[in-house]
C-alpha positions in Angstrom: 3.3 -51.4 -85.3 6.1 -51.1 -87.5 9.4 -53.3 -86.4 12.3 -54.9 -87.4 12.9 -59.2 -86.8 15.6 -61.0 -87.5 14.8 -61.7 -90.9 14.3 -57.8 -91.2 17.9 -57.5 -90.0 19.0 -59.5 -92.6 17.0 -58.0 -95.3 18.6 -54.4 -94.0 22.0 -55.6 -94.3 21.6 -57.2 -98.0 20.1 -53.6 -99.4 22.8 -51.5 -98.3 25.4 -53.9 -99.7 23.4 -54.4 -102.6 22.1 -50.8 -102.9 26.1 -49.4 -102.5 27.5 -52.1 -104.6 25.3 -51.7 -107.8 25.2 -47.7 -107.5 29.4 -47.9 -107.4 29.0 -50.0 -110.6 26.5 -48.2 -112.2 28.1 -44.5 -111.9 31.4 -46.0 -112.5 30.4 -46.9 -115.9 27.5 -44.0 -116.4 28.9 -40.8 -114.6 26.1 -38.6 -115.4 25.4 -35.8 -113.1 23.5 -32.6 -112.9 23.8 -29.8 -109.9 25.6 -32.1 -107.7 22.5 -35.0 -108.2 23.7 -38.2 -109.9 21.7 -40.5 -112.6 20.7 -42.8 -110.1 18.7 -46.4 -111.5 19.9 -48.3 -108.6 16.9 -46.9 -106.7 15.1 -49.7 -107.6 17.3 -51.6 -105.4 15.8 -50.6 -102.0 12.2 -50.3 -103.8 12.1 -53.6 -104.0 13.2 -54.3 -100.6 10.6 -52.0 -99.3 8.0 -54.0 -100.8 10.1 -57.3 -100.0 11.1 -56.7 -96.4 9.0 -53.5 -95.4 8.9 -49.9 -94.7 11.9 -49.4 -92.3 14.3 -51.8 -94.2 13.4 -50.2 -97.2 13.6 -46.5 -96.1 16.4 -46.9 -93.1 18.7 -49.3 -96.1 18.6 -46.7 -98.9 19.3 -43.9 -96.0 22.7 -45.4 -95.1 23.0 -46.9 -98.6 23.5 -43.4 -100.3 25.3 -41.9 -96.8 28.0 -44.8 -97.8 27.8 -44.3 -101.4 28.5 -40.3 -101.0 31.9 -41.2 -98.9 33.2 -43.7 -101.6 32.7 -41.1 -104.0 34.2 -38.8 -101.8 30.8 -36.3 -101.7 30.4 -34.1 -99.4 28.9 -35.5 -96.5 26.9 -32.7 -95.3 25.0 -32.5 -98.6 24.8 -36.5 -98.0 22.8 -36.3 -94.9 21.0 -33.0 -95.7 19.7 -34.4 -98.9 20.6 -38.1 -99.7 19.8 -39.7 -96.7 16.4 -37.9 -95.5 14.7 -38.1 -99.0 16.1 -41.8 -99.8 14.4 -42.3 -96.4 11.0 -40.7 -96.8 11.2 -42.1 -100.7 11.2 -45.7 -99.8 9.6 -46.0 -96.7 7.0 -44.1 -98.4 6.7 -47.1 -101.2 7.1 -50.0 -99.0 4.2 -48.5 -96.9 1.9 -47.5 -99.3 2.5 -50.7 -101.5 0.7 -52.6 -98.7 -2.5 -50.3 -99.0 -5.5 -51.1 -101.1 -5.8 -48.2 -103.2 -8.6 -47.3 -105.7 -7.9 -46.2 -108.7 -9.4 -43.0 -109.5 -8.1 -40.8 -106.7 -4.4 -41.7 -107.7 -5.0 -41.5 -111.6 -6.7 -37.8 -111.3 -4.4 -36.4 -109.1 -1.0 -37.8 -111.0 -2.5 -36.8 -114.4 -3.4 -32.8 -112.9 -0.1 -32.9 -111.6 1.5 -34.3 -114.5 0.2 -31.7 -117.0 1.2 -29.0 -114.1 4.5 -30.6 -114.4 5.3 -30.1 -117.7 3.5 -26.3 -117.9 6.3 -25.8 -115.2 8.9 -27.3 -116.5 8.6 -26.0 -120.1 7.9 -22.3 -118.6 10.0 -21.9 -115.4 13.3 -24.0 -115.7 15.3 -22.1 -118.4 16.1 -25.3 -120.0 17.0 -25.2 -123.9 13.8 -25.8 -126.2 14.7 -29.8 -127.2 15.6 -30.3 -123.3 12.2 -28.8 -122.9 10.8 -31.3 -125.2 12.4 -34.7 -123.9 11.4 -33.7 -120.3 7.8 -33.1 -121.2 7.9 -36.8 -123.6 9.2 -38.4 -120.6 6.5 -37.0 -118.0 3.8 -38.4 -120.3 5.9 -41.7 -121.2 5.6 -41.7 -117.0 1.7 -41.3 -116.7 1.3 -43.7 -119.6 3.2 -46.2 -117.6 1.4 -45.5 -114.4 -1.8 -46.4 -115.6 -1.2 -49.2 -117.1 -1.2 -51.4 -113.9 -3.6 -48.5 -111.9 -6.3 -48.7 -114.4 -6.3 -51.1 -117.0 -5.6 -54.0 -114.9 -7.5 -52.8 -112.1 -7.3 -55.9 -110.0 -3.3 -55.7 -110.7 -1.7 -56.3 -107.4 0.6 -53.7 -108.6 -1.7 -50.5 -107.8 -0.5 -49.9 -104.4 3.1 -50.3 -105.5 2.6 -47.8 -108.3 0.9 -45.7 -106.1 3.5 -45.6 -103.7 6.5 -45.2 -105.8 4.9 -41.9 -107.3 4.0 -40.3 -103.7 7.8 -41.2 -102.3 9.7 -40.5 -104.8 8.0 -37.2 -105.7 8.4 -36.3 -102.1 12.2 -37.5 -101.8 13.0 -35.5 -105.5 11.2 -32.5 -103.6 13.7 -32.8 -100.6 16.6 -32.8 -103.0 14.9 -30.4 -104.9 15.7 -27.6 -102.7 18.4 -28.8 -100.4 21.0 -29.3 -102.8 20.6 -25.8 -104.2 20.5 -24.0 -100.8 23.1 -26.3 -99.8 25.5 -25.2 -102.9 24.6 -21.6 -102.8 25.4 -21.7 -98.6 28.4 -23.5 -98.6 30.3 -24.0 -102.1 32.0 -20.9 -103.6 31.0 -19.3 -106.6 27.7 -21.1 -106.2 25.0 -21.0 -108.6 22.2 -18.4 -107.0 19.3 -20.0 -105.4 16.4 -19.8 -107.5 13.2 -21.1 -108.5 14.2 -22.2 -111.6 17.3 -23.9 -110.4 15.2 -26.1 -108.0 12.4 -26.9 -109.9 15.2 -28.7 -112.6 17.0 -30.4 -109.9 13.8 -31.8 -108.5 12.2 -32.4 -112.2 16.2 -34.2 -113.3 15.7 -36.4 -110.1 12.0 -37.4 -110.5 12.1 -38.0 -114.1 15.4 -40.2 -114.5 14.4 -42.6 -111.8 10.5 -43.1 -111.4 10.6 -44.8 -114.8 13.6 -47.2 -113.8 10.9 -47.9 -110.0 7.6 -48.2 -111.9 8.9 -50.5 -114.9 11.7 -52.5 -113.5 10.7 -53.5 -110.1 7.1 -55.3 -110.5 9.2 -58.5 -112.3 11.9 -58.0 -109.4 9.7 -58.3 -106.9 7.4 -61.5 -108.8 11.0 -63.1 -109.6 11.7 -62.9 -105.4 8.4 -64.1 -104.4 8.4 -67.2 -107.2 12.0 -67.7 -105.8 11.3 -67.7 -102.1 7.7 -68.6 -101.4 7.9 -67.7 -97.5 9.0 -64.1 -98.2 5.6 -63.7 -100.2 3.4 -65.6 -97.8 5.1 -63.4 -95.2 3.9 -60.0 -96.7 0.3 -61.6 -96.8 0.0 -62.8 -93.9 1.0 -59.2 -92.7 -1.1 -57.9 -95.1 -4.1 -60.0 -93.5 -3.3 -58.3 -90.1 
């Protein structure tokens, strides 16, 4: 059963701050945007406390994290909760509970590499991007795959997997969420909205995918080892629940 202790608590409270306070840095200095959906590496923040602390700390911390973010930014907070906060909540809980699975490696490495060539058929035929746009998104989606496998397959006994694993399924289902949200949200509520369409959703859910998976899948692994080598109870903690 899935609860918060007071260590939890504690956890929450240190990836919201952390999760708000590096975001507000980070877009302060790298304002990059596209259809209302920021450039957003601080998403590693809460996939390491997913992993760290657990599912809900991870999912419930990047939830408010993002609500909070919006209103310093002075977003609108109706997109915030439509989009931000229910796919930052399905994203990390996602990692933080998949991370703790054994997971074999074949399943995973199929599946990503189908969809990963399905990606980039879609993304070079359906988006309306311009050609060398068309290009960079399809070297990143196989810059992507190449860096899943590494821990999935050739070091097969990588505690990693699970992570990886995880980090794929949540935040393809949280860029998903954003995906078509924020273009039905813009064309119900903002004037002169762009129309919703196909294209415009699949780009929106490709731009949010594609510029932060790399960011999860590369950065956090030595986060995470740096934590546990720093405090030795948090990782005995997670394998003794692991154990369970």
């Amino acid at each position: 059963m899935l609860r918060l202790k007071t260590l939890d608590v504690a956890g929450l409270a240190l990836n919201i701050a952390l999760y708000v306070a590096v975001g507000y840095i980070f877009y302060s200095l790298i304002p990059i945007s596209y259809g209302g959906v920021r450039f957003w590496p601080p998403v590693i923040v809460p996939a390491v406390f997913a992993v760290v602390f657990g599912p809900l700390v991870g999912g419930i911390g990047a939830a408010v994290g993002i609500f909070i973010s919006d209103a310093i930014f002075g977003n609108n907070l109706l997109l915030s909760l439509m989009a931000g906060v229910t796919s930052n909540f399905v994203a990390f809980f996602l990692i933080g509970y998949i991370a703790k699975k054994k997971i074999r490696w074949a399943t995973p490495v199929v599946a990503y590499g189908i969809a990963t060539v399905l990606f980039m058929w879609i993304g070079y035929t359906y988006t309306g991007l311009a050609f060398w746009y068309k290009i960079a998104f399809i070297s990143v989606a196989a810059a992507c795959y190449i860096i899943f496998l590494v821990p999935v397959v050739f070091l097969r006994n990588s505690r990693w997997r699970g992570f990886e694993v995880g980090s794929i399924i949540g935040m393809l289902l949280g860029a998903a969420i954003i995906g078509v949200t924020v273009p039905v949200f813009t064309q119900l509520f903002t004037p002169a909205a762009t129309p919703f369409t196909a294209p415009v959703a699949l780009t929106t859910f490709f731009f949010t995918f594609f510029t932060e998976i790399p960011f999860v899948i590369i950065l956090c692994p030595p986060i995470i080892a740096a934590v546990y080598a720093a405090f030795p109870t948090l990782s005995r903690r997670n394998q003794k629940s692991d154990e369970q």
